[in-house]
TORKOL-4160 file (C-alpha; in steps of 0.2 Angstrom, whole numbers, padded with zeros to 4 digits, m for minus):
426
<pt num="1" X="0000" Y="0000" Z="0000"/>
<pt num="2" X="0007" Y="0015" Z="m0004"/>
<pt num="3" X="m0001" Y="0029" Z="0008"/>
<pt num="4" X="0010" Y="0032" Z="0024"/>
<pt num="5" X="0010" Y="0045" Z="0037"/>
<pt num="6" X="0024" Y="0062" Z="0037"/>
<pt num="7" X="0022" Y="0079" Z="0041"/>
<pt num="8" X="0019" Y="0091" Z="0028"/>
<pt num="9" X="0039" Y="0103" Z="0025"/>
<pt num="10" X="0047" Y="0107" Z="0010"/>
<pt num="11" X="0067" Y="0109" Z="0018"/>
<pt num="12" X="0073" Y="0098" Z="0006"/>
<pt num="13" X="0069" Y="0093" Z="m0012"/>
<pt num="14" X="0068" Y="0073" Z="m0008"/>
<pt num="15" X="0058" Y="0079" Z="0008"/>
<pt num="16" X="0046" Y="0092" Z="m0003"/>
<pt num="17" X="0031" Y="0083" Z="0001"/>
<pt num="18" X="0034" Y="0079" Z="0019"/>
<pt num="19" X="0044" Y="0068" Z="0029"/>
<pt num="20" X="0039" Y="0052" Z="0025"/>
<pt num="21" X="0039" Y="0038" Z="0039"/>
<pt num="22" X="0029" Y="0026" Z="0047"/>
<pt num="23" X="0019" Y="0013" Z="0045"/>
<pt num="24" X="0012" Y="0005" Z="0032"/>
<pt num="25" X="0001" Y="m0010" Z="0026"/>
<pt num="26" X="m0003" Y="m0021" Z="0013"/>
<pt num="27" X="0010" Y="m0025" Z="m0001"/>
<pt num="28" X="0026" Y="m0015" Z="0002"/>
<pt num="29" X="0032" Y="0000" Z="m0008"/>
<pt num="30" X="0049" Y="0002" Z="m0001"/>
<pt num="31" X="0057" Y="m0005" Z="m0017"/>
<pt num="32" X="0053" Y="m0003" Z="m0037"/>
<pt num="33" X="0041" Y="m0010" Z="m0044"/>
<pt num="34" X="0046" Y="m0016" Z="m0062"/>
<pt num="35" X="0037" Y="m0028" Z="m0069"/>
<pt num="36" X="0046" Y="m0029" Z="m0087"/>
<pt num="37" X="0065" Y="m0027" Z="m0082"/>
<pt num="38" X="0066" Y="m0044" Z="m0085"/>
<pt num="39" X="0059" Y="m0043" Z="m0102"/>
<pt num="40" X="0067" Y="m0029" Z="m0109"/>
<pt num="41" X="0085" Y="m0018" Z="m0107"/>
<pt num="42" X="0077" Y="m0003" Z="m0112"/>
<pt num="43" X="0073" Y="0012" Z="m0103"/>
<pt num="44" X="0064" Y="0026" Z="m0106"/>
<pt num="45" X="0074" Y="0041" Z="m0107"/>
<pt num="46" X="0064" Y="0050" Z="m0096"/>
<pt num="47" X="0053" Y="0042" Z="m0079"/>
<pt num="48" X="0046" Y="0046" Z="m0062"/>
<pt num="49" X="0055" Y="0032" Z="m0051"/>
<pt num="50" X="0046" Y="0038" Z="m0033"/>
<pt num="51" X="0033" Y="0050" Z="m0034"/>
<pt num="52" X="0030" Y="0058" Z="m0014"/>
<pt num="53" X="0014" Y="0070" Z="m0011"/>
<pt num="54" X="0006" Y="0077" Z="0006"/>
<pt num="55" X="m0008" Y="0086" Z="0008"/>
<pt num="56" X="m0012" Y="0084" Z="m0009"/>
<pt num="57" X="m0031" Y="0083" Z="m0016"/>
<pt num="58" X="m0038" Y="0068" Z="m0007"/>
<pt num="59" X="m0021" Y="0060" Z="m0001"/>
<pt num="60" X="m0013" Y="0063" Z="0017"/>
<pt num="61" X="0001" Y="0056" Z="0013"/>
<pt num="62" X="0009" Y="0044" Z="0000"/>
<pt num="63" X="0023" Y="0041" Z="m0007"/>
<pt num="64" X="0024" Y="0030" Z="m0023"/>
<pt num="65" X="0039" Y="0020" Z="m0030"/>
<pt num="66" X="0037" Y="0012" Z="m0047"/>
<pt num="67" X="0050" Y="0006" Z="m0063"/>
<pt num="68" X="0050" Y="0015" Z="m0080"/>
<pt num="69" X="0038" Y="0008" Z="m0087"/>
<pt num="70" X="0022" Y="0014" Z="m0092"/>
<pt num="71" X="0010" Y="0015" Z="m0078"/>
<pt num="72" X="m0009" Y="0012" Z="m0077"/>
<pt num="73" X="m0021" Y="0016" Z="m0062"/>
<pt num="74" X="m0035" Y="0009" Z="m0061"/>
<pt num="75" X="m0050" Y="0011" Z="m0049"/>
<pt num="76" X="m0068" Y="0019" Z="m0049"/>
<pt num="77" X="m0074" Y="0036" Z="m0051"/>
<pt num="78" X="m0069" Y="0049" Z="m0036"/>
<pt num="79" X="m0055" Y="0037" Z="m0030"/>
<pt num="80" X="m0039" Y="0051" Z="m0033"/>
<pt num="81" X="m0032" Y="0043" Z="m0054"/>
<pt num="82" X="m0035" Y="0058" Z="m0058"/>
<pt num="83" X="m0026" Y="0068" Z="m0043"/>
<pt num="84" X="m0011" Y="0058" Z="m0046"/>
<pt num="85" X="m0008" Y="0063" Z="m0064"/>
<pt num="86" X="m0013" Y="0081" Z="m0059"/>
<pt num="87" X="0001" Y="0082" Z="m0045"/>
<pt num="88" X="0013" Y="0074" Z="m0057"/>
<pt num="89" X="0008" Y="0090" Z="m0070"/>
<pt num="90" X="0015" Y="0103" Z="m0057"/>
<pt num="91" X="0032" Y="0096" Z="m0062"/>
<pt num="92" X="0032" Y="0106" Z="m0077"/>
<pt num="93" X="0031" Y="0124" Z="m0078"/>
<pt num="94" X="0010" Y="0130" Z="m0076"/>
<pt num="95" X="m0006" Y="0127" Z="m0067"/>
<pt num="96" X="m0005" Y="0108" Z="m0070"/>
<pt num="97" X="m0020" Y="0098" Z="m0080"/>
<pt num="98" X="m0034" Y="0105" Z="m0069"/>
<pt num="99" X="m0025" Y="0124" Z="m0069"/>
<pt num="100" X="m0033" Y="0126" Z="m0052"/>
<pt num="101" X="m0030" Y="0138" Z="m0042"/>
<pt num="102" X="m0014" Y="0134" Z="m0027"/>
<pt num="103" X="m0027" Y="0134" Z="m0015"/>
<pt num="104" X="m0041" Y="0122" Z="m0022"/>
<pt num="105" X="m0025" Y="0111" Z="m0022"/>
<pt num="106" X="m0023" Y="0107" Z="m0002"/>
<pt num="107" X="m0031" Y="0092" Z="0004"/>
<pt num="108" X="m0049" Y="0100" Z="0010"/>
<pt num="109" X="m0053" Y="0090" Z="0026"/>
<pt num="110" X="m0035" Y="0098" Z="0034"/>
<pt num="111" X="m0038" Y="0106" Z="0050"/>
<pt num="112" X="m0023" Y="0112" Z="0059"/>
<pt num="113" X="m0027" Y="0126" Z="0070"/>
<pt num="114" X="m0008" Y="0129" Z="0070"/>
<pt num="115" X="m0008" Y="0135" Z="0052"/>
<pt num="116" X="m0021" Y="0150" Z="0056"/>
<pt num="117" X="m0028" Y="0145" Z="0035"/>
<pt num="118" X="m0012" Y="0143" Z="0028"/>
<pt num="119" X="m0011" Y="0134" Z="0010"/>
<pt num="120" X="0002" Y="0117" Z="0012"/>
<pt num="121" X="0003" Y="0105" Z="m0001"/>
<pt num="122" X="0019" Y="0098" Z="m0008"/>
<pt num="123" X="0024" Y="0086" Z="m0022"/>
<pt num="124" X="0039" Y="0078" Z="m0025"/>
<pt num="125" X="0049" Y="0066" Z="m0039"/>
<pt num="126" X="0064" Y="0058" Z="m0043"/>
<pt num="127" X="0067" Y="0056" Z="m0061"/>
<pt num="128" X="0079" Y="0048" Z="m0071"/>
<pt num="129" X="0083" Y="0058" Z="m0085"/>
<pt num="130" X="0093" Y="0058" Z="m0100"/>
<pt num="131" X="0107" Y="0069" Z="m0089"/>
<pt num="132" X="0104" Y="0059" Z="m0074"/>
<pt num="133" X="0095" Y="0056" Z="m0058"/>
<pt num="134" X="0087" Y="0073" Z="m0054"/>
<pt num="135" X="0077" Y="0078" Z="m0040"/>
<pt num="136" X="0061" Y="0088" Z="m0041"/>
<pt num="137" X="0049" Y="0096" Z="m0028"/>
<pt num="138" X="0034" Y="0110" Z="m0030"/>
<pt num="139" X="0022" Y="0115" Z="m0018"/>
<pt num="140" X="0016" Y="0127" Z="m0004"/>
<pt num="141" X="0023" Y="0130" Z="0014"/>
<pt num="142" X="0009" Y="0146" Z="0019"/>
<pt num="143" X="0022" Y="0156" Z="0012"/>
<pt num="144" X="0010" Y="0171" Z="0004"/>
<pt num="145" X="0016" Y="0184" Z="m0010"/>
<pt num="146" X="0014" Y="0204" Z="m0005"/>
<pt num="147" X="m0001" Y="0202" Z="m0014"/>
<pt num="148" X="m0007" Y="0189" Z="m0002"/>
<pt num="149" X="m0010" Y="0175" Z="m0012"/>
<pt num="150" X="m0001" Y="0157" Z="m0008"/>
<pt num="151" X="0018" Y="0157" Z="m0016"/>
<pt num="152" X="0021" Y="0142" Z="m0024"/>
<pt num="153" X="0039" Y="0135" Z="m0021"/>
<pt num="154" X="0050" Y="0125" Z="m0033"/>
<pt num="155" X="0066" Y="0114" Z="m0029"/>
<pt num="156" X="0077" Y="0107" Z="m0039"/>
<pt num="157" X="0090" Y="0095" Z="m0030"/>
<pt num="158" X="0088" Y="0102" Z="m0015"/>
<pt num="159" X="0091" Y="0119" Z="m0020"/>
<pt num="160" X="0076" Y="0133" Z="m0023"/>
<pt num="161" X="0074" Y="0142" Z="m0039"/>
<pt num="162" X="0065" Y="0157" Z="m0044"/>
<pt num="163" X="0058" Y="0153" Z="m0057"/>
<pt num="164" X="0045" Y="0138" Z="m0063"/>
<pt num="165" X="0053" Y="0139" Z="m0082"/>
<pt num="166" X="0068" Y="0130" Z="m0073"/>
<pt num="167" X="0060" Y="0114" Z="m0073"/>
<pt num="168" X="0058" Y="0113" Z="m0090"/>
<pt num="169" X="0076" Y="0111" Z="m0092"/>
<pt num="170" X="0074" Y="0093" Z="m0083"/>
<pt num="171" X="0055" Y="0087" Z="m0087"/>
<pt num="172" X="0044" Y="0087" Z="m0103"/>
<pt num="173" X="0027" Y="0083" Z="m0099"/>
<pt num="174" X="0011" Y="0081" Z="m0110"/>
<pt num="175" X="m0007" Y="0077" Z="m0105"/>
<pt num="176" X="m0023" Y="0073" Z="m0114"/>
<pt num="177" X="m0038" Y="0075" Z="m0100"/>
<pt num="178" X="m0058" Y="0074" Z="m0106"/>
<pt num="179" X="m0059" Y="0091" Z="m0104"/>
<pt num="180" X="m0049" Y="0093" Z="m0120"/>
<pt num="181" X="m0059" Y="0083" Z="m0131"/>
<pt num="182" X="m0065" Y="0102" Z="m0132"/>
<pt num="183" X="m0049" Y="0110" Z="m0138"/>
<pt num="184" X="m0055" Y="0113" Z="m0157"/>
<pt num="185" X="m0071" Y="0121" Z="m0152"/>
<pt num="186" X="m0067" Y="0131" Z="m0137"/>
<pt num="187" X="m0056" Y="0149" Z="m0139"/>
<pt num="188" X="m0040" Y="0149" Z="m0145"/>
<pt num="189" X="m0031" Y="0151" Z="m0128"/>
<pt num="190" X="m0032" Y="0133" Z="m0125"/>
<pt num="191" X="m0024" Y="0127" Z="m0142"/>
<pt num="192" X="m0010" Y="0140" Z="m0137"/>
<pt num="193" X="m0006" Y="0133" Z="m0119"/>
<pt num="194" X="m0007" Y="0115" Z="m0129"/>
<pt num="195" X="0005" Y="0119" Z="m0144"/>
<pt num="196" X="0019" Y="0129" Z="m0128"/>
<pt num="197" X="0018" Y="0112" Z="m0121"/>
<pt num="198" X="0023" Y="0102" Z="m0135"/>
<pt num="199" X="0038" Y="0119" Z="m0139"/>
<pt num="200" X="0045" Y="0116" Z="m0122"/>
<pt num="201" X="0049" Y="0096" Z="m0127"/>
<pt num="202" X="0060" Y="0106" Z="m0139"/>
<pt num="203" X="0066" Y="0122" Z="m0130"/>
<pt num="204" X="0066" Y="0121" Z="m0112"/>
<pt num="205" X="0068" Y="0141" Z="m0115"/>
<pt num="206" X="0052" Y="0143" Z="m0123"/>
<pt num="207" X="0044" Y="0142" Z="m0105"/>
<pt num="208" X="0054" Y="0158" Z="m0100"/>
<pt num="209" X="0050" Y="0167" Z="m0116"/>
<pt num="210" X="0030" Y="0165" Z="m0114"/>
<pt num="211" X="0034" Y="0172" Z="m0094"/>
<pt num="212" X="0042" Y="0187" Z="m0100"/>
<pt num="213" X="0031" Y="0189" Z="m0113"/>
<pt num="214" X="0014" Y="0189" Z="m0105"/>
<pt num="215" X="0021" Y="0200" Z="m0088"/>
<pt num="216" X="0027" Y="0213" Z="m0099"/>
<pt num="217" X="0007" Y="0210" Z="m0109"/>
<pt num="218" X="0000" Y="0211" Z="m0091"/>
<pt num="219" X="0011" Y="0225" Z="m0084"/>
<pt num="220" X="0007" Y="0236" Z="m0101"/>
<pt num="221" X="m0013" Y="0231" Z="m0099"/>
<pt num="222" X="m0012" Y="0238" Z="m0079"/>
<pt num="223" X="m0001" Y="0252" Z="m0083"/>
<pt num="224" X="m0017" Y="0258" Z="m0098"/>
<pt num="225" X="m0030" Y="0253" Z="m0083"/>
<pt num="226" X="m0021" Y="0263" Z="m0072"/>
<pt num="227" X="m0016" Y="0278" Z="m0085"/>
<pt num="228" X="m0026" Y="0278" Z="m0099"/>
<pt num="229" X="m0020" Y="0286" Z="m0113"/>
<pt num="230" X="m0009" Y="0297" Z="m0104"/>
<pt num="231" X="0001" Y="0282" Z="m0097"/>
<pt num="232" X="0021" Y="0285" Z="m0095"/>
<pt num="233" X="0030" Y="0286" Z="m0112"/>
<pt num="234" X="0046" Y="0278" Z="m0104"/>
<pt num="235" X="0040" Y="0265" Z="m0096"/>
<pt num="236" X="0027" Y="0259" Z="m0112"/>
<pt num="237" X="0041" Y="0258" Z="m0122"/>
<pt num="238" X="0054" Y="0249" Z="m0110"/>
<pt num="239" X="0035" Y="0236" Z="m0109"/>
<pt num="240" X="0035" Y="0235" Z="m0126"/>
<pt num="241" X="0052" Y="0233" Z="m0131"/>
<pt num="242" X="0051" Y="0216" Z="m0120"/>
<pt num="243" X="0035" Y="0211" Z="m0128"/>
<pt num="244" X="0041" Y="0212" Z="m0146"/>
<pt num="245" X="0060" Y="0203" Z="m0142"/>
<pt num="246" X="0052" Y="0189" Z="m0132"/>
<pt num="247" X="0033" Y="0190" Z="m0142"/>
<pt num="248" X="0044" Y="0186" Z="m0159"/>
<pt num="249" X="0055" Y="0173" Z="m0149"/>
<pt num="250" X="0040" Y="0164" Z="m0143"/>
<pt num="251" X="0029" Y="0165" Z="m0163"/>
<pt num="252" X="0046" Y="0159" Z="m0170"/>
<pt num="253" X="0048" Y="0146" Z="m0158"/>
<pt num="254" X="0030" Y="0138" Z="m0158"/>
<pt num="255" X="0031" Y="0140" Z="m0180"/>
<pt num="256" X="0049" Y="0131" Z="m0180"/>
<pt num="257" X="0043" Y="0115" Z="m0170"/>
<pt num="258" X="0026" Y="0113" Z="m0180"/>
<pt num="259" X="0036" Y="0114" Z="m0196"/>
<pt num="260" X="0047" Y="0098" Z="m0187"/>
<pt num="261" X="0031" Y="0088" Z="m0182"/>
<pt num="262" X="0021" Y="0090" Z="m0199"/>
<pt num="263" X="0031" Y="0078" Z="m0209"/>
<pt num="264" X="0023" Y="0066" Z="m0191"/>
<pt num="265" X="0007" Y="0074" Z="m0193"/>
<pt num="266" X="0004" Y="0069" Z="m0211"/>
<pt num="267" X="0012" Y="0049" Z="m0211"/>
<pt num="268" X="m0002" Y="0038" Z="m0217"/>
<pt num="269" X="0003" Y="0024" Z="m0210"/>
<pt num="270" X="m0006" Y="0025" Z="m0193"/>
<pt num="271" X="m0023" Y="0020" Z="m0184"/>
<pt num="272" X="m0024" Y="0037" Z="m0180"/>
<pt num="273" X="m0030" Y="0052" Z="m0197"/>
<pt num="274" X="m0016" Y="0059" Z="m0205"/>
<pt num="275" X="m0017" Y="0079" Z="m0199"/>
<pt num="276" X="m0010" Y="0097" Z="m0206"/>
<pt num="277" X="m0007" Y="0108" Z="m0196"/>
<pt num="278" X="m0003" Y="0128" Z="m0194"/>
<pt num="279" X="m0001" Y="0144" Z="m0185"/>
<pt num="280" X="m0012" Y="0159" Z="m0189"/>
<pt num="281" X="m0007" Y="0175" Z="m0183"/>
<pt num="282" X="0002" Y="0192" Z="m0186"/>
<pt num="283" X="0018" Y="0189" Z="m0180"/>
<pt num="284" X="0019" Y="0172" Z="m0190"/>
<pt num="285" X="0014" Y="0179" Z="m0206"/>
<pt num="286" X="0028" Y="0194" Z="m0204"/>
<pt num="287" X="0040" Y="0180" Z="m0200"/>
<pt num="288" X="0036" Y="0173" Z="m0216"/>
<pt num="289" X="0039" Y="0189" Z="m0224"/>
<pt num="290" X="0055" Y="0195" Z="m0216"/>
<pt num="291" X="0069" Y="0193" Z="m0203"/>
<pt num="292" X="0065" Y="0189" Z="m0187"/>
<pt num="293" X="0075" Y="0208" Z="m0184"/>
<pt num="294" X="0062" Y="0217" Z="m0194"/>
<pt num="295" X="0047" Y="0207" Z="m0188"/>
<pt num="296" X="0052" Y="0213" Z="m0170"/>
<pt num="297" X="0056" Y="0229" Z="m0175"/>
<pt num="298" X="0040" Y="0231" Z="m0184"/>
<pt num="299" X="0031" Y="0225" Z="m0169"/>
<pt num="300" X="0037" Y="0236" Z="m0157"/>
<pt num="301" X="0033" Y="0251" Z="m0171"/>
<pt num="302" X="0014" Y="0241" Z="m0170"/>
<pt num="303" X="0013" Y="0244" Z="m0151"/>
<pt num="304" X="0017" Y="0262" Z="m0150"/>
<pt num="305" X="0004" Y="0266" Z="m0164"/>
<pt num="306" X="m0011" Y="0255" Z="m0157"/>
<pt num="307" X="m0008" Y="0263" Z="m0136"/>
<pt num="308" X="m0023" Y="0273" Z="m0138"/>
<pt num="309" X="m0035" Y="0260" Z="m0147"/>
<pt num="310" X="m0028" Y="0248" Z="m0132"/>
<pt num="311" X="m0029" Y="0260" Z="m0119"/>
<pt num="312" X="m0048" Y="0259" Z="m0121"/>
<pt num="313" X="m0049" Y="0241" Z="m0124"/>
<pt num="314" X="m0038" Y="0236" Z="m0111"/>
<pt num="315" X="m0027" Y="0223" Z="m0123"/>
<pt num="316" X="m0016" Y="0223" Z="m0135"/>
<pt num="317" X="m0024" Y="0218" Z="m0152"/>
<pt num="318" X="m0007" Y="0212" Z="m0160"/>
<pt num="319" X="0004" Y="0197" Z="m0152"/>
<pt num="320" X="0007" Y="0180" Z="m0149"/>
<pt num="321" X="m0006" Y="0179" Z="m0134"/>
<pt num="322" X="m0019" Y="0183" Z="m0150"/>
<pt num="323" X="m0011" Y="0168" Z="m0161"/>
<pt num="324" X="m0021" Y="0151" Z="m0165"/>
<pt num="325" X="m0017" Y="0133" Z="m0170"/>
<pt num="326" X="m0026" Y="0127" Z="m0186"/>
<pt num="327" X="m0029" Y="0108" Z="m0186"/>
<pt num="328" X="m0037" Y="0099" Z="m0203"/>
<pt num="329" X="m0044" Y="0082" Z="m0204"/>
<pt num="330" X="m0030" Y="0076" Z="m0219"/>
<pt num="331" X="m0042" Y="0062" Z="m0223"/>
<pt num="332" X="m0059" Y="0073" Z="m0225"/>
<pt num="333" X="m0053" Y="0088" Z="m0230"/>
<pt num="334" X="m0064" Y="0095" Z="m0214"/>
<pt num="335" X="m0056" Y="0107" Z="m0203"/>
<pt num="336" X="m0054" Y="0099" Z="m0184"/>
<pt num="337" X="m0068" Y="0112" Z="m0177"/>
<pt num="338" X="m0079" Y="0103" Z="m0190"/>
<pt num="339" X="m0076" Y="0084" Z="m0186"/>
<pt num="340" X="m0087" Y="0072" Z="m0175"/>
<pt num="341" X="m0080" Y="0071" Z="m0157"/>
<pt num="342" X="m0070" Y="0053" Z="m0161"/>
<pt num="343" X="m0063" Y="0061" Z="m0177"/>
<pt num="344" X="m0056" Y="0076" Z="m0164"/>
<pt num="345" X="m0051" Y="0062" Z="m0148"/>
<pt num="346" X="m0038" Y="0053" Z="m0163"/>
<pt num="347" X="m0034" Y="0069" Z="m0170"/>
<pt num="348" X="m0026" Y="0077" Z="m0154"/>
<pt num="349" X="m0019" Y="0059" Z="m0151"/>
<pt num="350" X="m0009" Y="0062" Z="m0170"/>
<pt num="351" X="m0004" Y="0079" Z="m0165"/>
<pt num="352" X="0004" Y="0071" Z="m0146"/>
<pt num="353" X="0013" Y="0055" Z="m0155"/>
<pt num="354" X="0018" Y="0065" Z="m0169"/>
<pt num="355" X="0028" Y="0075" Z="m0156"/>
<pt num="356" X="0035" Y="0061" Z="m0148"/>
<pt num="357" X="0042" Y="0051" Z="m0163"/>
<pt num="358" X="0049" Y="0070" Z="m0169"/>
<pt num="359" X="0058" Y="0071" Z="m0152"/>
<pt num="360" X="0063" Y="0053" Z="m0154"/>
<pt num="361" X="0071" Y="0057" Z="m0170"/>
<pt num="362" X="0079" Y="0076" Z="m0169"/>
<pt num="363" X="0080" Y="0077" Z="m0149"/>
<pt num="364" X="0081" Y="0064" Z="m0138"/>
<pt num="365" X="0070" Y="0073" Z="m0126"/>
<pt num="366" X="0055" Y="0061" Z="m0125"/>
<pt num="367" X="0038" Y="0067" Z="m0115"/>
<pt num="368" X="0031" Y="0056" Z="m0099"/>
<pt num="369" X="0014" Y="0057" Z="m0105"/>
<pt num="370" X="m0002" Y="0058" Z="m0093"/>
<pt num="371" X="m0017" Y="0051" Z="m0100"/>
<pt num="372" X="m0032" Y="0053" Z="m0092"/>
<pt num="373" X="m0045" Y="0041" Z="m0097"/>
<pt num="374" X="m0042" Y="0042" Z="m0114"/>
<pt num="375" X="m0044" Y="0022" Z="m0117"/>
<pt num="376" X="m0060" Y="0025" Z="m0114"/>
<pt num="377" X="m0065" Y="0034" Z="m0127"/>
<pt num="378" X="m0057" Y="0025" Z="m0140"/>
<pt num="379" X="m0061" Y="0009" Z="m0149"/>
<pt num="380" X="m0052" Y="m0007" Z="m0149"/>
<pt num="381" X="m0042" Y="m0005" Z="m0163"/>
<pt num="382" X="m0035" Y="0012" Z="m0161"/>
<pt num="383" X="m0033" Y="0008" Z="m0141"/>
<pt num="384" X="m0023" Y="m0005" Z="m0145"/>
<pt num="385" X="m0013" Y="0004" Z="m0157"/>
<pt num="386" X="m0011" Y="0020" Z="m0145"/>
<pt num="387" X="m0004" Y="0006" Z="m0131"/>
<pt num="388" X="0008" Y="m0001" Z="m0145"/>
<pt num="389" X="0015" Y="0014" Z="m0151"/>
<pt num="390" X="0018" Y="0020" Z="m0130"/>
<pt num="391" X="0028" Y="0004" Z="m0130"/>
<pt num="392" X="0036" Y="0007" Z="m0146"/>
<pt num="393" X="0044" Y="0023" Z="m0141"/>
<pt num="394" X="0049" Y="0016" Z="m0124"/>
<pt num="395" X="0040" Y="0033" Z="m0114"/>
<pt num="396" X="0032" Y="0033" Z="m0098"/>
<pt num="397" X="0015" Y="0036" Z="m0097"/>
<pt num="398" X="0004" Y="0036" Z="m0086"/>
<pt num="399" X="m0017" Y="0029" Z="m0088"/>
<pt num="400" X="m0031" Y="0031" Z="m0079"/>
<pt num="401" X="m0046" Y="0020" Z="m0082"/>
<pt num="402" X="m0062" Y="0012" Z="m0072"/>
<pt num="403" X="m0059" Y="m0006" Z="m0079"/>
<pt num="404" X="m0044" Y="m0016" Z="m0081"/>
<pt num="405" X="m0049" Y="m0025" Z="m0098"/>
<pt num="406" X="m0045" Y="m0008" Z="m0107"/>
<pt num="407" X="m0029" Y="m0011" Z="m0105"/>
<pt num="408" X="m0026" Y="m0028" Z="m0109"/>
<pt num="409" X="m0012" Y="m0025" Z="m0123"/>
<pt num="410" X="m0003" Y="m0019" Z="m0109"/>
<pt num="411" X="m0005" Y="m0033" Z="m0100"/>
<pt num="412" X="0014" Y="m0038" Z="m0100"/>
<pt num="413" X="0024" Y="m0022" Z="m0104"/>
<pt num="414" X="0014" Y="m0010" Z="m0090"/>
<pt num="415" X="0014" Y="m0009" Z="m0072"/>
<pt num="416" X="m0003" Y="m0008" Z="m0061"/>
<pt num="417" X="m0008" Y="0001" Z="m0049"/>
<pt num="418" X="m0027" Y="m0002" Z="m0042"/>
<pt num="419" X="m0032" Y="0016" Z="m0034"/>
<pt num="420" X="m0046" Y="0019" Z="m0020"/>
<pt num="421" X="m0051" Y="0033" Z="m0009"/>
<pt num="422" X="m0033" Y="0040" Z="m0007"/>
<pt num="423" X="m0024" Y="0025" Z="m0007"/>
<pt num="424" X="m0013" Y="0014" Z="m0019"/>
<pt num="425" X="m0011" Y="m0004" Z="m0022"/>
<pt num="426" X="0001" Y="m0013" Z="m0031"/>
């Protein structure tokens, strides 16, 4: 059983989610569980080894020690699969799969009367990566920002950084939830979040680029909501001279790693529809018209002529944040907006395993994927060529499902985990 007592800290990395010590029952988690070592000399590149939470969602405590393979958890509805792939998300730079809020996050039936409503949740990993072991911890201690909202802390071998963007450097990871299955008809903002995380497998960077990018957005709209149209000259300018270095960065990043991942997107030979796929914006069509130099240059020139149409709408009109991925059904000719929901599901499926087999081949910096009852929803044949292809590419991922039948193809190649109100079985 993998749920044990500690009490919640963050001193150290390996102790981010609490001290972990005490009892525990049922079958023991104090070594690996690997249930294809024997079968197979590969290793992922990249994989969670011992996974350590408190305080998180509906688990106490737990800490969870597993091999490199893929990973599926199993159990009924309201049992915590979910929460574990969620914790797992705040290891890369963002809000997580759920982007909830830091404190919707903390386990909700804490009372300690000693913490006067503080937030305290922590997760911790160690990973094997492609550098080495590493380890990775994020959370909150009750430490609050001046603005009194909970501050959330990052660790990375022990040490604290100041920035989320740093884990990016050591972690790529990529999720498909049921929430998704909207991505093509809901806003754009939701395609964009979905494309960074596919730039960041490429360029850890990218992460700090979109930061710098959408403080200096926010910092310009609350200097026009502040100001109006007779906002400080100086200070606009020093705004947007950021916004067009790092808002050109961040198009040209995102355009260069859908121009790797097309010839993926198109291959026929695959269960799941052959897509296209492109970037629609400002910034990426003058970066098809001129040097990166000029297009900045031309977007700063853009910003200072448009402050007093956005000083009245309170946003800038022009940028990346307005920029839009374009998906089309190769096989139909149908743009992905138009396709029936299963037509969308083994789209977004191509567009995630095109990615991988590009990292595969160009970069070496393969995902751990999180897939959150995605089996589910597709039939036999394409689940069992979704499970084939995991296996293929040797990555970790990690499955969530009600009934162990779905993943049957997996039967010799995954390890198991049976999930129930907050607690883990091997």
């Amino acid at each position: 059983m993998c749920e044990v007592t500690g009490n919640p800290g963050l001193a150290d990395t390996d102790n981010f989610a609490g001290s972990i010590s005490g009892p525990s029952t049922g079958s023991s988690m104090d070594a690996p569980v690997s249930l294809v070592a024997e079968k197979s000399s590969l290793k992922p590149m990249l994989a969670v080894e011992r996974l350590t939470l408190t305080h998180f969602r509906n688990y106490a405590t737990l800490r969870l020690h597993c091999g490199a393979e893929p990973v599926v958890l199993t159990g009924p509805n309201g049992a915590g699969k979910t929460n574990l792939l969620e914790a797992l998300s705040f290891l890369a730079p963002g809000r997580g799969l759920r982007r909830a809020k830091l404190t919707d996050i903390a386990r909700r039936d804490l009372k300690d009367p000693d913490q006067d409503g503080a937030v305290i949740w922590g997760v911790a990993a160690h990973l094997t990566t492609p550098q080495g072991p590493v380890e990775l911890g994020t959370g909150c201690n009750g430490e609050v920002t001046k603005g009194g909202r909970p501050r959330r802390i990052v660790h990375v071998d022990g040490e604290t950084v100041s920035q989320q963007a740093a884990l990016a450097e050591h972690v790529h990871i990529q999720w498909l939830t049921p929430q998704m299955d909207r991505l093509f008809l809901d806003g754009p903002q939701a395609r964009r979040r979905f494309l960074d995380r596919l730039v960041f497998g490429f360029d850890p960077a990218h992460a700090g680029r979109v930061a710098a990018y959408e403080h200096a957005l926010r910092e310009r709209n609350r200097l026009f909501k502040a100001q109006g149209a007779r906002a400080d000259a100086d200070w606009l300018s020093a705004l947007e001279d950021t916004m067009a270095s790092k808002g050109v960065a961040v198009a040209a990043a995102r355009h260069e790693v859908l121009l790797r991942i097309k010839p993926a997107c198109v291959d026929v030979h695959s269960h799941f529809p052959a897509a296209e796929v492109s970037l629609e914006g400002t910034l990426e069509r003058w970066l098809e018209e001129m040097p990166a130099l000029a297009a900045e240059d031309q977007y700063r020139s853009a910003l200072a002529a448009s402050r007093a149409r956005d000083a009245e709408t309170g946003r800038a009109a022009i940028g990346p944040h307005r920029s839009d991925l374009r998906v089309r059904h190769v096989g139909n000719g149908r743009m992905a907006e138009f396709c029936s929901t299963g037509e969308q599901k083994a789209l977004l499926i191509r567009l995630v395993l095109a990615h991988v087999q590009t990292a595969a081949r160009d970069w070496g910096r393969l995902p751990i994927l999180l897939l959150d009852e995605v089996a589910a929803h597709l039939d036999e044949t394409r689940r069992a060529a979704l499970i084939e292809e995991i296996v293929a590419l040797r990555i970790q991922a990690w499955l969530t499902g009600t009934d162990d039948a779905l993943f049957e193809p997996f039967k010799h190649a995954a390890q198991f985990f049976r999930v129930n109100a907050g607690t883990v079985l091997a």
